[in-house]
C-alpha positions as CSV (number, residue, x, y, z in Angstrom):
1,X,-63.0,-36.9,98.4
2,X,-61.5,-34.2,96.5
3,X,-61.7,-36.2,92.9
4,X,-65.4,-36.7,93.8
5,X,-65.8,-33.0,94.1
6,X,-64.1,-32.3,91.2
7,X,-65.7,-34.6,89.4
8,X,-68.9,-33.0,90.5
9,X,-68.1,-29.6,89.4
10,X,-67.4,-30.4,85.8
11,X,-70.6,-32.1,85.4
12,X,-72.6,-29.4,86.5
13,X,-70.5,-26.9,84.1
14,X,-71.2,-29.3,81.2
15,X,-75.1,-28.6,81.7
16,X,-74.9,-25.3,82.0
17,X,-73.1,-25.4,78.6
18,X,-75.9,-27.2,77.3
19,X,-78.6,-25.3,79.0
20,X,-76.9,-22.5,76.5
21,X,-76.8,-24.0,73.8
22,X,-80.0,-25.0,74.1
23,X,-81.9,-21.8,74.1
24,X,-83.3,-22.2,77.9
25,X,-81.7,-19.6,79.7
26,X,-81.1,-15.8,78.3
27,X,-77.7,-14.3,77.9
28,X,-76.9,-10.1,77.2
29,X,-73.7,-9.4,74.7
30,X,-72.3,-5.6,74.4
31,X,-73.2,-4.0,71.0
32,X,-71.6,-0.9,69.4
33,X,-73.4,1.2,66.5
34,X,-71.2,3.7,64.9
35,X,-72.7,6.8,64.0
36,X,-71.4,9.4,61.9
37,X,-69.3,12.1,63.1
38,X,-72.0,15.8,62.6
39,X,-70.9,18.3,60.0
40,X,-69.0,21.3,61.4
41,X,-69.0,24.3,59.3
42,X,-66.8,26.2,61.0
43,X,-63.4,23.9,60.6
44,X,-64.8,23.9,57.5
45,X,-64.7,27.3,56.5
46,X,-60.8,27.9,58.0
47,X,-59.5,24.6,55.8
48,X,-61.2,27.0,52.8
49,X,-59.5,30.3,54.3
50,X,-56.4,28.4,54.9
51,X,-56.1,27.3,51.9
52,X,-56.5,30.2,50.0
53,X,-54.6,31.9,52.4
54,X,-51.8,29.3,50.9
55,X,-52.4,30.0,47.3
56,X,-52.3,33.7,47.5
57,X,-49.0,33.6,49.4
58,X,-47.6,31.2,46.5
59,X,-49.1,33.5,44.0
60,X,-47.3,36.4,45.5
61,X,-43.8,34.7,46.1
62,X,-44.0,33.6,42.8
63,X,-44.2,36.8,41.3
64,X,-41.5,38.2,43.4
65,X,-39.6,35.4,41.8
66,X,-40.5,36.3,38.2
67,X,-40.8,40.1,38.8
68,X,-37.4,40.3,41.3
69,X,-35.1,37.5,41.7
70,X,-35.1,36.1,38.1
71,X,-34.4,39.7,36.4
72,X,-31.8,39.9,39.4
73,X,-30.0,36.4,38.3
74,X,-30.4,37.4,34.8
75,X,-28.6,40.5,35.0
76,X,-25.9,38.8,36.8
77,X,-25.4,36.0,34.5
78,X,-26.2,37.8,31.2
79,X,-25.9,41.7,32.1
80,X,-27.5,44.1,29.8
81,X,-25.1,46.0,27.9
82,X,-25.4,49.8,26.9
83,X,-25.7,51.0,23.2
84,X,-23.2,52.5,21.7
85,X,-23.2,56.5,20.8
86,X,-22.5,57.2,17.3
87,X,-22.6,61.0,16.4
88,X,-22.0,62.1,13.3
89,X,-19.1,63.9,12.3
90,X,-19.1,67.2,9.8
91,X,-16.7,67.8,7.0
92,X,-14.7,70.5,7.5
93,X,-14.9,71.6,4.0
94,X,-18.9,71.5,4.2
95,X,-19.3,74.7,4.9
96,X,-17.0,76.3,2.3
97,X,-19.2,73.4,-0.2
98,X,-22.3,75.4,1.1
99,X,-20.6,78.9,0.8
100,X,-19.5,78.5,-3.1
101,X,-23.2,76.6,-4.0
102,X,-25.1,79.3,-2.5
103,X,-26.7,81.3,-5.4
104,X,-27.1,84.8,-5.5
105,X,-30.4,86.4,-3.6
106,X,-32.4,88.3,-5.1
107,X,-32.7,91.7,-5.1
108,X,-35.5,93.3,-3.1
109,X,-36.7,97.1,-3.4
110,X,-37.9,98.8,-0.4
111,X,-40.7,101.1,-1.6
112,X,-41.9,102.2,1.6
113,X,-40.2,103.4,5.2
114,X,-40.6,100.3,8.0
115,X,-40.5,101.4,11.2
116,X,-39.2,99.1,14.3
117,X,-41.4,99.9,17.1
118,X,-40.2,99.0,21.1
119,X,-42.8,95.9,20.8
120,X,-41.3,94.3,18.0
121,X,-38.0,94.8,20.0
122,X,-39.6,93.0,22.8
123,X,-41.6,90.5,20.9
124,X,-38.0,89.2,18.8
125,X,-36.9,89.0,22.8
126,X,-39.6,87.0,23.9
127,X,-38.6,84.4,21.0
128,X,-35.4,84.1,21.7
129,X,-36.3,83.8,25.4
130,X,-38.7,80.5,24.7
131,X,-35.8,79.3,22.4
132,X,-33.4,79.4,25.7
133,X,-36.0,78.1,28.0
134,X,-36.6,74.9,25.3
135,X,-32.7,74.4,25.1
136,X,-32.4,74.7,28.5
137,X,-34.1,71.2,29.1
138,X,-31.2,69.7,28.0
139,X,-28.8,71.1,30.3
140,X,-27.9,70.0,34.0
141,X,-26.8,71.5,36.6
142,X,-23.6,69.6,38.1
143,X,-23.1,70.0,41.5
144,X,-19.7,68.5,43.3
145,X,-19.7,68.3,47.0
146,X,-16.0,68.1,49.3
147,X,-15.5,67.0,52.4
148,X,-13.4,68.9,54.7
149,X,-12.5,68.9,58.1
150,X,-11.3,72.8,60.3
151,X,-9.1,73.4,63.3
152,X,-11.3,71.9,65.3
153,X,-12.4,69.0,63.9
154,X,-15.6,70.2,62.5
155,X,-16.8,68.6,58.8
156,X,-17.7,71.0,56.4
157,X,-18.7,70.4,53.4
158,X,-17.6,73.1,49.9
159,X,-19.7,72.7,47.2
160,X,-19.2,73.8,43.0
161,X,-21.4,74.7,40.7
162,X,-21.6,74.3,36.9
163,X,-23.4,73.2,33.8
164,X,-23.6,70.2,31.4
165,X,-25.2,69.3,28.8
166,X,-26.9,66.1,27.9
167,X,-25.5,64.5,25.1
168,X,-27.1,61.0,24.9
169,X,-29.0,58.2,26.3
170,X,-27.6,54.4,25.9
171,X,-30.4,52.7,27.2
172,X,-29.0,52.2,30.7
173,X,-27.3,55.7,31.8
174,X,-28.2,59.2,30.7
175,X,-24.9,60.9,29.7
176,X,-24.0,64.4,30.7
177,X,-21.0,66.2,29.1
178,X,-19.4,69.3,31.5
179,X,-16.2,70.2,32.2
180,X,-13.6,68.1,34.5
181,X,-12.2,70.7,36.2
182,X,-15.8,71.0,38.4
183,X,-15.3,67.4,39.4
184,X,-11.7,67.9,40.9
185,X,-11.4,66.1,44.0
186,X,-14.9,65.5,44.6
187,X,-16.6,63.5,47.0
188,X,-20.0,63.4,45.7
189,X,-21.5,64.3,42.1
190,X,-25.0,64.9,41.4
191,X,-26.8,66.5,38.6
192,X,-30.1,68.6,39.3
193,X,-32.8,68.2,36.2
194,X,-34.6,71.4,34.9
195,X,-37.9,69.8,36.8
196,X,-35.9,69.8,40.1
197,X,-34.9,66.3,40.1
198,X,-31.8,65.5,41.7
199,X,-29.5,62.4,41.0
200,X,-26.5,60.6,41.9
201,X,-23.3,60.9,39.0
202,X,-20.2,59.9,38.5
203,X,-17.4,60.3,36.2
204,X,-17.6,58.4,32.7
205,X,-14.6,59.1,31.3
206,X,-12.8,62.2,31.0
207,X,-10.1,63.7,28.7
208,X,-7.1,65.3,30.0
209,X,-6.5,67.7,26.7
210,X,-9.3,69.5,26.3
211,X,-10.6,69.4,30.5
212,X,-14.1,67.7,29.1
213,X,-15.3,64.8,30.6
214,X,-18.8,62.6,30.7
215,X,-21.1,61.9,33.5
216,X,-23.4,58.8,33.9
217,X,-26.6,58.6,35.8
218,X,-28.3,55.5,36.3
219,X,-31.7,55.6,34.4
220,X,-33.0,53.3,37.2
221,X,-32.8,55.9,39.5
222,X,-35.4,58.5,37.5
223,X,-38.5,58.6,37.3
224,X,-41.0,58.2,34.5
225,X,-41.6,62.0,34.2
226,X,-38.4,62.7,35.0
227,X,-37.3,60.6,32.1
228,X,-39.4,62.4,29.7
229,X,-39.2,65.9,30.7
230,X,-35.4,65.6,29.8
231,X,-33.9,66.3,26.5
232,X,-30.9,65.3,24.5
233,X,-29.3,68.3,23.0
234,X,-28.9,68.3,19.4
235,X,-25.1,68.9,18.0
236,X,-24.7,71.6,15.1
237,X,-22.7,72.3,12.9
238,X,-19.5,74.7,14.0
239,X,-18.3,75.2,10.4
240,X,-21.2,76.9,8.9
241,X,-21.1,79.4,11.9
242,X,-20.4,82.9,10.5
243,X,-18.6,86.1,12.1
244,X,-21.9,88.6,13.5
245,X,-24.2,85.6,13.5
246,X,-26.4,85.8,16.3
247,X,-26.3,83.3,20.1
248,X,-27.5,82.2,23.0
249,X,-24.9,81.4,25.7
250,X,-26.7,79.0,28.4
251,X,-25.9,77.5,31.2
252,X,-24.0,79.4,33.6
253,X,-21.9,81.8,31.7
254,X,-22.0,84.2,34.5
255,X,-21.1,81.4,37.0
256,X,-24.7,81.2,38.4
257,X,-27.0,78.7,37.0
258,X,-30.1,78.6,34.8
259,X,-28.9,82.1,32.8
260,X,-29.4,83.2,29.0
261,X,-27.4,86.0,27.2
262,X,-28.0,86.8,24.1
263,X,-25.1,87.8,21.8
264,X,-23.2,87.4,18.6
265,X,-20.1,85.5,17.5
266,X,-16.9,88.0,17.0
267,X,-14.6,85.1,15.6
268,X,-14.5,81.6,14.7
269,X,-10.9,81.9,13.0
270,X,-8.9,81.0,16.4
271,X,-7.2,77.6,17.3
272,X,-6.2,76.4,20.9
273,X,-2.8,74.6,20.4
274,X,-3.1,71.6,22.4
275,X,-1.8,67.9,22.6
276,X,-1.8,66.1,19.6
277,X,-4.8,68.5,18.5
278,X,-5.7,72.1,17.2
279,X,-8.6,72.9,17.8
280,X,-11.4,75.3,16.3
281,X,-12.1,78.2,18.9
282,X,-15.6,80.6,18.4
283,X,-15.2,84.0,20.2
284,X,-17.9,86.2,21.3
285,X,-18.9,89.2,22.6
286,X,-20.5,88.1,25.3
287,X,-19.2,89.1,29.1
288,X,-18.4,86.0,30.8
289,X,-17.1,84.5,34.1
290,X,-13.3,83.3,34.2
291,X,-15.2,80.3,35.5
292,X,-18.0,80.2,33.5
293,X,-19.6,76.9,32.1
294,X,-22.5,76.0,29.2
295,X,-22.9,75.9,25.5
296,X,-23.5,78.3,22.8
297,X,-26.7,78.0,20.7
298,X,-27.4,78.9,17.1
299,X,-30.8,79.9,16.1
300,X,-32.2,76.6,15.8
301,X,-30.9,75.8,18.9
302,X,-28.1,73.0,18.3
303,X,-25.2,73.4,20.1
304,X,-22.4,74.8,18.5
305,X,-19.9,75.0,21.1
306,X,-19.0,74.5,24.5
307,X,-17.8,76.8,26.9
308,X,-14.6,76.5,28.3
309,X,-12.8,79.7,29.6
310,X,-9.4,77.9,30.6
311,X,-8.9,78.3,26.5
312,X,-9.4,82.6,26.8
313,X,-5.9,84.4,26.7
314,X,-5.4,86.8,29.6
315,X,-6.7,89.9,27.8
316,X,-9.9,88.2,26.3
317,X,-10.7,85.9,29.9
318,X,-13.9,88.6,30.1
319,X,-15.8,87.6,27.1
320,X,-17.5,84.3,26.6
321,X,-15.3,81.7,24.7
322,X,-16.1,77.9,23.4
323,X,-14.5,75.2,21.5
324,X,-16.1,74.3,18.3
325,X,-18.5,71.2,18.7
326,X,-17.7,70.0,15.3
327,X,-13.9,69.9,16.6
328,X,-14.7,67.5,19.5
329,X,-17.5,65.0,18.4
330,X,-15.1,62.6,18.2
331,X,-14.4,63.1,21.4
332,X,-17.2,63.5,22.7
333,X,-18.6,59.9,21.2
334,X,-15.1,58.8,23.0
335,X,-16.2,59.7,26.3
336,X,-19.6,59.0,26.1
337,X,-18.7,55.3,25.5
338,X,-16.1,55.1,28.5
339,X,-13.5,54.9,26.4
340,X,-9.8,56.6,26.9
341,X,-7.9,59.2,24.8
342,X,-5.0,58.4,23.5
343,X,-1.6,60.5,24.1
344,X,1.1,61.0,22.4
345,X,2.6,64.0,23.2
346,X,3.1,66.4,19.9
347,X,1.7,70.0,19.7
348,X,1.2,70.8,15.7
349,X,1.3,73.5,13.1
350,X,0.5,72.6,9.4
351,X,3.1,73.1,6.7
352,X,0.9,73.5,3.7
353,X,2.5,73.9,-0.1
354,X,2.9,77.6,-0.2
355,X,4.6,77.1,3.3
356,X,6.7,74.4,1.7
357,X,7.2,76.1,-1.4
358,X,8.5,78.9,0.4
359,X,10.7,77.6,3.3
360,X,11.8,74.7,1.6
361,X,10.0,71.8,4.0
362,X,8.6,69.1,3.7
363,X,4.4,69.1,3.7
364,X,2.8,67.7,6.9
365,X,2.7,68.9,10.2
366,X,5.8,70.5,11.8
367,X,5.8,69.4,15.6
368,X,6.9,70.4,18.6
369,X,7.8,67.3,21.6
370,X,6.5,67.9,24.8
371,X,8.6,66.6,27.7
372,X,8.5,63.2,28.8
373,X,5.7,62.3,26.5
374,X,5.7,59.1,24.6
375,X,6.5,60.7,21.9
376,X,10.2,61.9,23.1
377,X,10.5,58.7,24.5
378,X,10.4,57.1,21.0
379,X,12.9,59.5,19.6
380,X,10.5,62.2,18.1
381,X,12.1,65.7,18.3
382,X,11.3,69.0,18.3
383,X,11.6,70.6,14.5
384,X,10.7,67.0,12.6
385,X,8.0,66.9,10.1
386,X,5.5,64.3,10.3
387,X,4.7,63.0,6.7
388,X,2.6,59.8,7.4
389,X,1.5,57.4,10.0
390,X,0.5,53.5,9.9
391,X,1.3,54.4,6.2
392,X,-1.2,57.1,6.3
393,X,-0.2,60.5,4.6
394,X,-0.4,63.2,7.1
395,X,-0.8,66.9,5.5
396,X,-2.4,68.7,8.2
397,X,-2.8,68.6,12.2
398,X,-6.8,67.5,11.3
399,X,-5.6,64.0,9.9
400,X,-3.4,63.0,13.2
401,X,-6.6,63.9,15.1
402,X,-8.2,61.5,13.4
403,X,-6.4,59.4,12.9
404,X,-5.5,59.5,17.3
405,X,-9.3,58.8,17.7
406,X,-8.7,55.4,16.6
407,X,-6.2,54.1,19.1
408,X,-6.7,53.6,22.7
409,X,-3.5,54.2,25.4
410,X,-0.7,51.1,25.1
411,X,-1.7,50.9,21.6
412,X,1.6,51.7,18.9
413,X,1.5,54.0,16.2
414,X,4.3,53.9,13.1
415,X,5.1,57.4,12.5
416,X,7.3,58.2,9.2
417,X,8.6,61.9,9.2
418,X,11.3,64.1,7.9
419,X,14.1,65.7,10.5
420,X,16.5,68.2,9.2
421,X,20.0,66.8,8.4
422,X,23.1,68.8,7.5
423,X,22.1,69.8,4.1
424,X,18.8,68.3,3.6
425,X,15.8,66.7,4.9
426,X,16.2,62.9,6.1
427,X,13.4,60.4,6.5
428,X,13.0,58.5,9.6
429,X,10.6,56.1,11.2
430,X,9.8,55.3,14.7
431,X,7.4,53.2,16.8
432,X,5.7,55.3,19.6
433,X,3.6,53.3,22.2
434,X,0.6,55.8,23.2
435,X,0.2,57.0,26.9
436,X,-2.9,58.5,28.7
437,X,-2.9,62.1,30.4
């Protein structure tokens, strides 16, 4: 019974295949159109935004990059380097060339009384004023700040005061000359421009000798106007000054800052005795500070010295004194390139021919050994006459200076001189390995 139900089944699923396939009876299939998506302006418009949103924040990381980081990396791997100063030197026997070539001026005939009225007075002043005031814009004011604490535990900070003068510009730092004895112990340096622009210094280099030193200030750190309202002072000539010529002392003479007095130069005859140097001193008669700072001026307004009171003698400490800037270029270009002065510990007096002629010594430069300088230490004594170094002939304290400006400390020097034997004058030569003060 059950295979003839079976049986029956599949034959009636076999017509109804058939039926199909034959077209009599109707069947319904799914169907799928697929229509496209609508346009949306909106996404649109933020996939635009968004993307120039992207290109504008490349854009500007990218120029950080070139503007910023690569000068940044550059410095570091290939750091600029300064230029060097040069400044010309002056012959010391220029102004005694100058002196014997002058000719003769002529004669002129006043016919006719000329009077000098009070306005002419005034109106010469008011020149010499604009002079000072045109001078003065290459001149700082250096101001060195020290911390300190009181009984109670209080800071407080002491400030000094004084002037320098700006001596040149190596492309990266602005260099200020002044004296060291302002920058004793300081915790701070800064230097106030003539526009009111205040900056961050520090010590350069410095020479023990003469009490100069050099400041830096980082160029970076001023401003365009700033930059160009400054002015490098321009370095006369000391040996053409005369006795009675006319100057301007600037700075802070009088100890406070920004002054001008007028006055004229009493002497320029006087040397300073110092280390391994004489050096040219101009006098005036100008009333001064004990600690006074600044430069002289001529008429043209160079620089012709550079005030230093710690070179005035007791009696004379009231009047305005300066060393001779044709003296100490060569130090001046020293400092100004970070470079160290060389010691070696001999203070000098010239034994010309007439000297030798007279006393019976040797020409060169009779010396006198300070104590535990490297030049005792080499066997250099008090009462020798230095005749020559590195082979060099040596007739006057000038040529050692020179020839000192070409060493640097732990460098040697071959000194030949003549030391007074029993009955006569002995040559000797020594090796002396230069120190720093």
């Amino acid at each position: 019974m059950a295979d003839d139900y079976n049986e029956e089944r599949n034959e009636e699923k076999i017509e109804d295949i058939q039926d199909g396939a034959g077209g009599e009876k109707d069947f319904s299939f799914l169907r799928e159109k697929i229509k496209e998506k609508p346009f949306n302006i909106k996404k649109a418009l933020q996939r635009v935004y968004f993307t120039i949103f992207l290109a504008v924040l490349f854009g500007v990381v990218a120029g950080y990059v070139f503007v910023v980081v690569v000068p940044y990396i550059q410095n570091k791997v290939n750091p600029e380097e300064p230029t060097q100063v040069v400044i010309d030197q002056d012959d010391e026997t220029q102004a005694e060339t100058e002196e014997t070539e002058e000719e003769e001026p002529d004669q002129v005939i006043i016919q006719e009384k000329v009077s000098f009225e009070l306005e002419d007075y005034e109106a010469l002043f008011n020149k010499l004023s604009v002079l000072a005031v045109e001078c003065s814009r290459g001149l700082v004011t250096v101001t060195c700040a020290t911390s300190e604490t009181d009984w109670f535990n209080n800071l407080m900070e002491n400030q000094r005061h004084g002037t320098g003068a700006i001596v040149a510009d190596n492309g990266l730092e602005i260099l200020v000359l002044t004296e060291r004895k302002i920058l004793e112990d300081a915790d701070r340096i800064s230097v106030t421009f003539t526009d009111g622009t205040v900056a961050d210094a520090e010590m350069k280099s410095y020479d023990g000798n003469t009490g100069l030193a050099v400041l830096s200030i980082d160029k970076s750190t001023l401003s365009e106007e700033t930059t160009n309202s400054l002015k490098i002072v321009t370095l006369g000539n000391s040996n053409l000054v005369t006795k009675g010529a006319p100057i301007i002392a600037a700075g802070s003479p009088l100890e406070y800052a920004d002054a001008a007095v007028f006055g004229n130069i009493t002497s320029q005859s006087n040397y300073t005795r110092t280390s391994d140097a004489n050096y040219k001193v101009l006098t005036t008669d100008i009333l001064g500070s004990a600690n006074g700072t600044g430069v002289l001026l001529n008429m043209k307004g160079e620089v012709i010295g550079i005030i230093s009171q710690d070179i005035a003698e007791e009696d004379t400490s009231s009047t305005v004194m300066a060393y001779a800037i044709s003296d100490i270029k060569g130090i001046i270009e020293k400092l100004s390139n970070g470079e160290e002065i060389a010691y070696m510990g001999i203070r000098g007096m010239d034994v010309t021919k007439e000297i030798s002629d007279a006393a019976g010594m040797p020409e060169g430069v009779y010396v006198e050994v300070e104590m535990d300088s490297p030049a005792m230490y080499a066997g250099i004594q008090s009462g020798d006459v230095i005749t020559a170094i590195n082979n060099e002939p040596v007739t006057n304290m000038k040529a050692i200076q020179n020839i000192m400006l070409e060493y640097e400390p732990e460098q040697a020097l071959n000194v030949q001189l003549m030391r007074l034997g029993k009955d006569e004058y002995v040559e000797m030569k020594y090796v002396v390995t230069l120190g720093r003060l």
